[in-house]
C-alpha positions in Angstrom: 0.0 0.0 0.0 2.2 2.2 0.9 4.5 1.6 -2.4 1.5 2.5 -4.2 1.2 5.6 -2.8 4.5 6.4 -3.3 4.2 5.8 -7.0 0.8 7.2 -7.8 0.5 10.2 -5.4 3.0 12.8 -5.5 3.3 15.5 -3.0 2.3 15.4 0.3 1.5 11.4 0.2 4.3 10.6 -1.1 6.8 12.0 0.9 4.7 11.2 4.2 4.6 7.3 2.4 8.4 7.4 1.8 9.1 8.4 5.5 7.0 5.8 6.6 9.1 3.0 5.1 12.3 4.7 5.7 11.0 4.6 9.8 10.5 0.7 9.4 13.1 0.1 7.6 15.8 -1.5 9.9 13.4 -1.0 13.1 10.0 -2.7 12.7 9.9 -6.1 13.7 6.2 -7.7 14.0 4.9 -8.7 17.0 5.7 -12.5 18.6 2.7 -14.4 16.1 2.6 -12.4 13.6 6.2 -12.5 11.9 5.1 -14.6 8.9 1.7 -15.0 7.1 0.1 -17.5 4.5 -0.6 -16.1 1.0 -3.5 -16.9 -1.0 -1.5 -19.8 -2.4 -1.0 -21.3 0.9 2.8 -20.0 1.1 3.9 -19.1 4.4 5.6 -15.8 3.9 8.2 -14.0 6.4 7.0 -10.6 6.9 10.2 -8.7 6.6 11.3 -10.6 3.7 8.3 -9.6 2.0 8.5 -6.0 3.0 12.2 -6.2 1.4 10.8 -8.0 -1.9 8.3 -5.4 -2.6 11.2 -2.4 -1.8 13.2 -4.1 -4.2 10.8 -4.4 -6.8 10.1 -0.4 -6.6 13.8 0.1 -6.9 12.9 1.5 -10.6 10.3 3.4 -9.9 12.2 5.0 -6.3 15.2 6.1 -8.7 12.4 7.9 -11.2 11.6 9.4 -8.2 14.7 10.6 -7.0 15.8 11.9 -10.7 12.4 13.4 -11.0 10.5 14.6 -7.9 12.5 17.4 -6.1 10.3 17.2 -3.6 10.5 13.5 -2.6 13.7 12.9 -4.2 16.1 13.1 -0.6 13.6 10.6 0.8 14.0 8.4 -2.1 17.1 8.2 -2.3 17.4 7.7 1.7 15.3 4.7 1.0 17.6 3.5 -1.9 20.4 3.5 0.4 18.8 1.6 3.2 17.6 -0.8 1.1 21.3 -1.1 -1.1 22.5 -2.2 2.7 19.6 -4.9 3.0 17.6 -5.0 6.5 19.9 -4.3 9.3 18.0 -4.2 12.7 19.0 -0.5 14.5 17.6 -0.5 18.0 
């Protein structure tokens, strides 16, 4: 959801969707039950390794962003960097 928004409503969303992710990224961890889910193939999914998937899959669309959107584009490329350097836990 939040990826959408990021691609498909510039301004105000956007930026307030990019520093959403860039707050979980490397900090959110899902509470004890809830760190995996099934998909509507019956695929047990991790939820952080699907949070990562979907970040990498924007990765085009994130460095439109940042060449395009002066706005967003210091929170794009934030996000590029964090996600270059993979999920590192800060606490």
């Amino acid at each position: 959801m939040l990826l959408e928004i990021v691609t498909e409503h510039p301004g105000l969303p956007r930026q307030t969707a990019l520093c959403v992710l860039l707050d979980w990224w490397g900090c959110f961890q899902p509470e004890p039950g809830y760190e995996s889910f099934t998909d509507h193939e019956g695929e047990t999914i991790d939820v952080i390794t699907a949070i990562v998937a979907r970040v990498e899959q924007a990765v085009g669309t994130l460095k439109t962003i940042a060449e395009q959107d002066s706005n967003a584009r210091g929170l794009a490329r934030e996000l590029l960097r964090a996600q270059s350097q993979g999920w590192a836990l800060t606490e």
